[in-house]
SERO-4910 file (N, C-alpha, C, O; in steps of 0.05 Angstrom, whole numbers):
BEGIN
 pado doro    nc1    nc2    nc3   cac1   cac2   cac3    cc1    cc2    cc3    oc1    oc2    oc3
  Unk    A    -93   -211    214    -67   -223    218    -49   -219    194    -29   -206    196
  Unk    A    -55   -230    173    -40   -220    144    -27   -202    130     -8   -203    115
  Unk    A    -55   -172    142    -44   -147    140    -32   -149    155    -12   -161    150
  Unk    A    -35   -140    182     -5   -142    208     24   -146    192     43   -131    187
  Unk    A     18   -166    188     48   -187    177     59   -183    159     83   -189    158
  Unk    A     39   -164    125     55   -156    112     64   -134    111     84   -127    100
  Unk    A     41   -115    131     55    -88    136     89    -87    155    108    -72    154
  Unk    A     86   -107    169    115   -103    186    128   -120    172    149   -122    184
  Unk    A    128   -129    158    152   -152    142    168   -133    118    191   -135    111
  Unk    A    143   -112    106    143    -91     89    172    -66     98    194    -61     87
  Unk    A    156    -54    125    173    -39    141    210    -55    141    233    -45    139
  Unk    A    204    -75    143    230    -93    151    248    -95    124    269    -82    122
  Unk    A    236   -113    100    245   -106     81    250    -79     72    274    -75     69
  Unk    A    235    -58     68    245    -22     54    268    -24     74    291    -25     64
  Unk    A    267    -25     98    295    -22    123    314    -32    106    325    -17     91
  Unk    A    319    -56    106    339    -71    106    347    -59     75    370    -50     71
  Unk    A    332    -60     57    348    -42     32    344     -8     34    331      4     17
  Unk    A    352      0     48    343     33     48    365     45     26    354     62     13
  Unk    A    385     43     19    405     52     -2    381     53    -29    369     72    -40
  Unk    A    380     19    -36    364      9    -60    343     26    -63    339     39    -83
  Unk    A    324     29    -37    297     44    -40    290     75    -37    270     87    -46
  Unk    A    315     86    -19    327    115    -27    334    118    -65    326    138    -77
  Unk    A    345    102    -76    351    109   -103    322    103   -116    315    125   -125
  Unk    A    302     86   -122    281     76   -130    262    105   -121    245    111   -137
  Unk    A    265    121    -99    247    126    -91    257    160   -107    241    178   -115
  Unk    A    283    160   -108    290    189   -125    278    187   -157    269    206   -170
  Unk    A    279    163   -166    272    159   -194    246    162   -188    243    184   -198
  Unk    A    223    156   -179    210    156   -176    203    125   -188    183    125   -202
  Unk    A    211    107   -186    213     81   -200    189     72   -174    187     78   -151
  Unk    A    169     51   -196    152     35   -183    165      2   -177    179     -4   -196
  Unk    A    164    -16   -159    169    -27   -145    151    -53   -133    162    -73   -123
  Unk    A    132    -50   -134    109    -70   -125    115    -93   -131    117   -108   -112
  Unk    A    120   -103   -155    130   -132   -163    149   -145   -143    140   -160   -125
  Unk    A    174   -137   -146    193   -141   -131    195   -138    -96    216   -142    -84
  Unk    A    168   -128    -84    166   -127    -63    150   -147    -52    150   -157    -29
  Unk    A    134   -152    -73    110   -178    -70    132   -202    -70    136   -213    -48
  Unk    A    145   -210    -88    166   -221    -91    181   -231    -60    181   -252    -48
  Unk    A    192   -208    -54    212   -210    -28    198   -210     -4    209   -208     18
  Unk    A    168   -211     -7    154   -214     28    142   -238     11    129   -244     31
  Unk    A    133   -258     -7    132   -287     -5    158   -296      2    162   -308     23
  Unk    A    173   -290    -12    203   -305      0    212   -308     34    226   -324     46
  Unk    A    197   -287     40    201   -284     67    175   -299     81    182   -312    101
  Unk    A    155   -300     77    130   -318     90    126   -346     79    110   -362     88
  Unk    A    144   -350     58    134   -377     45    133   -404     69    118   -424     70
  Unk    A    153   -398     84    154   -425     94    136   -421    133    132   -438    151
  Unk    A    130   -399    133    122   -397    160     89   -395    149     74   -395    169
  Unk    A     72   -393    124     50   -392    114     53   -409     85     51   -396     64
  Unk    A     56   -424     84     67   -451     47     35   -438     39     30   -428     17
  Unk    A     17   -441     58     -7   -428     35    -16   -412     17    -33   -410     -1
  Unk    A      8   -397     30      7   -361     18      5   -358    -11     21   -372    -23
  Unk    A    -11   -342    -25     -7   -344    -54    -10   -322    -56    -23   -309    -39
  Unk    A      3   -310    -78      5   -288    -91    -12   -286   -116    -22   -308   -124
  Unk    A    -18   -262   -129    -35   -255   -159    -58   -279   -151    -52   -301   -160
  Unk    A    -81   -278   -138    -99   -302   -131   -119   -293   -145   -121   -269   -141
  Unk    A   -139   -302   -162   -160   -293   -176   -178   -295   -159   -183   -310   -140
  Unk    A   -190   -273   -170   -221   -257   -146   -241   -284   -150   -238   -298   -170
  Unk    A   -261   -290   -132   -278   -313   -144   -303   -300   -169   -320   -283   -168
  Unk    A   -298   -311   -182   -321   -313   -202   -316   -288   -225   -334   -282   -241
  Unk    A   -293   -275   -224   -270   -256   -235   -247   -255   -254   -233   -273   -245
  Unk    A   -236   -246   -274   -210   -251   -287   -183   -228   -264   -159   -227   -263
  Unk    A   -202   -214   -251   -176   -198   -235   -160   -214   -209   -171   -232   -197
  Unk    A   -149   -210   -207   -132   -213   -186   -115   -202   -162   -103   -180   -163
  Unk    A   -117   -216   -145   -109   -208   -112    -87   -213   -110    -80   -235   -119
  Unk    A    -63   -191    -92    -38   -193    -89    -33   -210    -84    -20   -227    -98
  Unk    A    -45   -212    -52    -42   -233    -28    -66   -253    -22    -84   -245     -7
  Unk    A    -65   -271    -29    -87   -291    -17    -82   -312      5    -60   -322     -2
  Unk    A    -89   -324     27    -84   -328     51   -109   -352     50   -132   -349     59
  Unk    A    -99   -373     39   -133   -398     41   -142   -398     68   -163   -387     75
  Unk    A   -127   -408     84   -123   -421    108   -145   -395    128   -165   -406    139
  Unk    A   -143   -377    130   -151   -345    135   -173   -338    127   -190   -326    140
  Unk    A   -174   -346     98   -188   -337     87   -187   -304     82   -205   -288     88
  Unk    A   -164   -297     70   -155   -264     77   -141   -262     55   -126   -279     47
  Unk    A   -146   -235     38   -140   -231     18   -138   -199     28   -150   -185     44
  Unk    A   -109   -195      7    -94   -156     10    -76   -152    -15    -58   -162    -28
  Unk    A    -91   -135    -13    -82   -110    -41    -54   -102    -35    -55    -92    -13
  Unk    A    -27   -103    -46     -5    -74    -46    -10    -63    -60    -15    -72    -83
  Unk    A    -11    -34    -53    -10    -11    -78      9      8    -69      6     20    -48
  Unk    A     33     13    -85     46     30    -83     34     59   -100     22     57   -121
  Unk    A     40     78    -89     30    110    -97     54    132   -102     62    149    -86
  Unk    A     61    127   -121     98    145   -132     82    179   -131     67    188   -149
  Unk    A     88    195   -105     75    228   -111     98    241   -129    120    234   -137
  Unk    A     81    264   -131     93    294   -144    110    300   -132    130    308   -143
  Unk    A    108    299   -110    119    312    -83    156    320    -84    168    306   -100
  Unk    A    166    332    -74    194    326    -68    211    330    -96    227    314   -107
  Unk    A    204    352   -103    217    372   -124    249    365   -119    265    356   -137
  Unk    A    253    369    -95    281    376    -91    298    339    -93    317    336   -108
  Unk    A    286    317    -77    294    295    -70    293    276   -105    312    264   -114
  Unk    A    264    279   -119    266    262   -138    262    279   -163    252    300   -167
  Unk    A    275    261   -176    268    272   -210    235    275   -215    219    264   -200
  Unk    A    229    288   -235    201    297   -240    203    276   -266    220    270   -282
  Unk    A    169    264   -261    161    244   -283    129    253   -272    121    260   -250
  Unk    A    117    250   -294     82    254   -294     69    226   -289     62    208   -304
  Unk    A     69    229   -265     54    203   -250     20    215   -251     24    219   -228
  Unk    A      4    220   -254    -18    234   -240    -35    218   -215    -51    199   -217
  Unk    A    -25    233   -190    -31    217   -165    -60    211   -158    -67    194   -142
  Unk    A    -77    229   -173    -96    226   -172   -110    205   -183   -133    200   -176
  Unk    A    -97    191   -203   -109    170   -221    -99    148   -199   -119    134   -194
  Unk    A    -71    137   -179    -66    122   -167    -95    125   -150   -116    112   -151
  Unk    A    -88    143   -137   -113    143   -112   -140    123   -122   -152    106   -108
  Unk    A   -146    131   -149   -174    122   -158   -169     97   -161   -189     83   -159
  Unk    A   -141     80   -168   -127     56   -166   -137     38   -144   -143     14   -146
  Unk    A   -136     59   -115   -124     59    -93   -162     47    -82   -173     27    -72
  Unk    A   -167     65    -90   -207     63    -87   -219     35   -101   -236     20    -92
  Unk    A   -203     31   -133   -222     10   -153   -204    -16   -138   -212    -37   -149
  Unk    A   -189    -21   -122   -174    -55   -109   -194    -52    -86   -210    -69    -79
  Unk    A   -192    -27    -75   -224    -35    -54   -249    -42    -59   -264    -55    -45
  Unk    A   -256    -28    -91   -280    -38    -81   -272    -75    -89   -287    -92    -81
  Unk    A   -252    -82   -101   -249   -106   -118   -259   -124    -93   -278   -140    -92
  Unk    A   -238   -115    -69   -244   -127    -42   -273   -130    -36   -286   -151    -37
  Unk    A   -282   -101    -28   -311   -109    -22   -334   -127    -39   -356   -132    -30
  Unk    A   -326   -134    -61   -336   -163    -77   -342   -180    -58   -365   -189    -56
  Unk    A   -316   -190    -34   -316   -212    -37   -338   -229    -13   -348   -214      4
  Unk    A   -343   -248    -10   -356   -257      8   -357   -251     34   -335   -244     41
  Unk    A   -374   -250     56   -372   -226     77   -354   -242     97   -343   -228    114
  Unk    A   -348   -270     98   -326   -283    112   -300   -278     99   -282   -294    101
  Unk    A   -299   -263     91   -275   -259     77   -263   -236     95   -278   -218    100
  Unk    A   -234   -233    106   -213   -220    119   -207   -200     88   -203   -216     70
  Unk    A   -206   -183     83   -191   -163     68   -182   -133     78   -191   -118     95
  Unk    A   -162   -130     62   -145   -102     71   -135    -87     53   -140    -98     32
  Unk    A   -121    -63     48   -100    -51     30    -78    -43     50    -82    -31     72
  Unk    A    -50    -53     38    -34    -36     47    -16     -9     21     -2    -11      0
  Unk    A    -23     11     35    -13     28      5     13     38     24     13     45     47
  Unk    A     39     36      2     60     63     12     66     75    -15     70     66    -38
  Unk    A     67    100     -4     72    127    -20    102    139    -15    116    135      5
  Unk    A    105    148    -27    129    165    -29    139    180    -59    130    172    -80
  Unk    A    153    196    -57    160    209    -39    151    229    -32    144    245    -48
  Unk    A    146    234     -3    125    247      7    138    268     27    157    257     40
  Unk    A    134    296     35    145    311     49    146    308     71    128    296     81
  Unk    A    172    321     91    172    319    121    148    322    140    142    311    161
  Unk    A    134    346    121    113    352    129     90    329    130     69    330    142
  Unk    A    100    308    113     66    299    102     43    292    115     23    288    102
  Unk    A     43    290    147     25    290    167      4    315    169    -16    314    183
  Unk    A     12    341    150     -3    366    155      0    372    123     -3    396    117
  Unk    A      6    357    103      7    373     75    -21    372     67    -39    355     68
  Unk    A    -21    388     61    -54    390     55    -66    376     24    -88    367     20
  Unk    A    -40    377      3    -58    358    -19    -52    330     -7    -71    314    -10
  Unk    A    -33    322      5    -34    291      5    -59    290     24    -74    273     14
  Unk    A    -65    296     38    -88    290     61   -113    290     52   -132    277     61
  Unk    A   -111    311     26   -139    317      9   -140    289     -3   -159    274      2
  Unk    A   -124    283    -17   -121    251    -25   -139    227     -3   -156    210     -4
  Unk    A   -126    236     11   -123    203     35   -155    212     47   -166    194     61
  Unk    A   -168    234     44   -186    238     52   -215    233     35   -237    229     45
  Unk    A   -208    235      8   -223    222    -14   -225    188     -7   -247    177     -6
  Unk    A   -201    171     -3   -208    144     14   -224    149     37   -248    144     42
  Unk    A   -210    159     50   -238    163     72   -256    165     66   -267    143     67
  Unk    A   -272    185     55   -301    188     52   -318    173     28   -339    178     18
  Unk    A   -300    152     23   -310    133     19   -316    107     36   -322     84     27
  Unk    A   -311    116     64   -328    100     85   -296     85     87   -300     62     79
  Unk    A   -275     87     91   -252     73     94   -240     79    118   -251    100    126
  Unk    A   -221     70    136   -209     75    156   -180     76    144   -176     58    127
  Unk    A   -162     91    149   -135    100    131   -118     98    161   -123    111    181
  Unk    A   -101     80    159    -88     90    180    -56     85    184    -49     61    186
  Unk    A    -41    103    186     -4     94    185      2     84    197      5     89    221
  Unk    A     14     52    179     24     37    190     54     36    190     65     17    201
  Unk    A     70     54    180     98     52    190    112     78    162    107     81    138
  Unk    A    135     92    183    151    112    158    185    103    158    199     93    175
  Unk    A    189    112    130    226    112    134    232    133    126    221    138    105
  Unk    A    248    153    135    260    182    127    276    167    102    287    146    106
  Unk    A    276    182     71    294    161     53    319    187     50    319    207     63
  Unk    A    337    182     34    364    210     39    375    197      7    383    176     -3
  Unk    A    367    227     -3    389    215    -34    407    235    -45    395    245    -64
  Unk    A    435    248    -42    441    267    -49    434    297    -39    423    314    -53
  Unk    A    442    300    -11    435    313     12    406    320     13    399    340     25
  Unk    A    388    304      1    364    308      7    347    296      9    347    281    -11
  Unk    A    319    292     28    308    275     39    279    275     46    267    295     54
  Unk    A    270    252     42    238    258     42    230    221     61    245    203     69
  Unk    A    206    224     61    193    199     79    189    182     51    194    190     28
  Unk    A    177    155     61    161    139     50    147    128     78    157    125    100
  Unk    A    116    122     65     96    122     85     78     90     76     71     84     53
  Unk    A     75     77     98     58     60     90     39     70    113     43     81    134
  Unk    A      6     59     95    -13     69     97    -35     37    102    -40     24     83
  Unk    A    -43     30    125    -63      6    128    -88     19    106    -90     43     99
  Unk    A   -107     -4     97   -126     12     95   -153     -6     97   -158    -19     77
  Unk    A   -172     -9    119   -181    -28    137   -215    -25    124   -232     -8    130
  Unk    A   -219    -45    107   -248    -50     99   -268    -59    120   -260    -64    143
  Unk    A   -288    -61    115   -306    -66    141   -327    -47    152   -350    -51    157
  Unk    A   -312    -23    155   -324     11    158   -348     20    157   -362     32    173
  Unk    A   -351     10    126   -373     27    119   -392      7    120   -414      9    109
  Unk    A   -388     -8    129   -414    -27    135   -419    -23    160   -443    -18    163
  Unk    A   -405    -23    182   -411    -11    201   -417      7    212   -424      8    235
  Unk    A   -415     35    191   -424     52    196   -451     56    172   -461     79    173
  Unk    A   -458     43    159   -482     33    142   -491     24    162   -498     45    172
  Unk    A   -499      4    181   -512    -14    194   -531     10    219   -554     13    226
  Unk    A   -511     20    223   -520     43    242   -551     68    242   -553     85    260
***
């Protein structure tokens, strides 16, 4: 339920600022704070439980989203690519180190107690028209996979900055998996 809610609240917010996140997304500027920020603002009063930065149990790290009531805890990870020469300025992100980012909040998740609801939602950008068939981003998203993960798109916005234009992609990413396919 939590993921659900922050993935489409997510989609809703990038919408409603697409100018702001077209420019953020040319800089290649990271964003996560301020997005965690504007989807509590937006759930505070339909979930008052909701907490943000929640410490892992028995941990000094911490969880984006924590959900008492649920018992549901989710990671945001935003992923700034190489991608899109033409759309954003070049800055040395190395995407590969996100991804491994992207891998070490999962396993943080899989810590937690087995009644425990957990998720990731990752969005990337900026990412090519193509990015359904680019072959390094997939090589990426496929390294989550075969770590027993289920990856799956939860929502895109075409972004436009200076006649040129690329996606941003949010990406579910659904723990559980590999225990079920362990169990087997």
């Amino acid at each position: 339920m939590l993921a659900q809610l922050i993935s489409d609240r997510s989609s809703t917010i990038l919408h409603r600022r697409f100018s702001l996140i077209s420019r953020l997304a040319s800089e290649r500027a990271r964003f996560e704070g301020w997005l965690q920020l504007e989807l509590l603002a937006e759930l505070q009063e339909e979930f008052p439980s909701l907490q943000i930065e929640q410490a892992y149990p028995d941990s000094q790290e911490r969880c984006d989203f924590y959900h008492g009531a649920s018992e549901e805890w989710l990671e945001l990870k935003l992923c700034v690519t190489n991608y899109c020469q033409g759309f954003a300025n070049y800055h040395t992100r190395p995407i590969t180190d996100q991804i491994n980012g992207i891998i070490q909040d999962v396993s943080k998740l899989r810590r937690l107690p087995s009644n425990a609801k957990s998720s990731v939602l990752v969005i990337a950008y900026p990412l090519p028209e193509n990015y359904s068939v680019h072959k390094e981003w997939n090589k990426l998203l496929n390294k989550i996979r075969e770590s027993g993960y289920e990856v799956n798109k939860a929502f895109s916005m075409c972004l436009e900055r200076n006649n040129q234009s690329c996606n941003l992609v949010g990406y579910a990413i659904r723990l559980g998996v590999k225990d079920e396919v362990e169990e087997t």
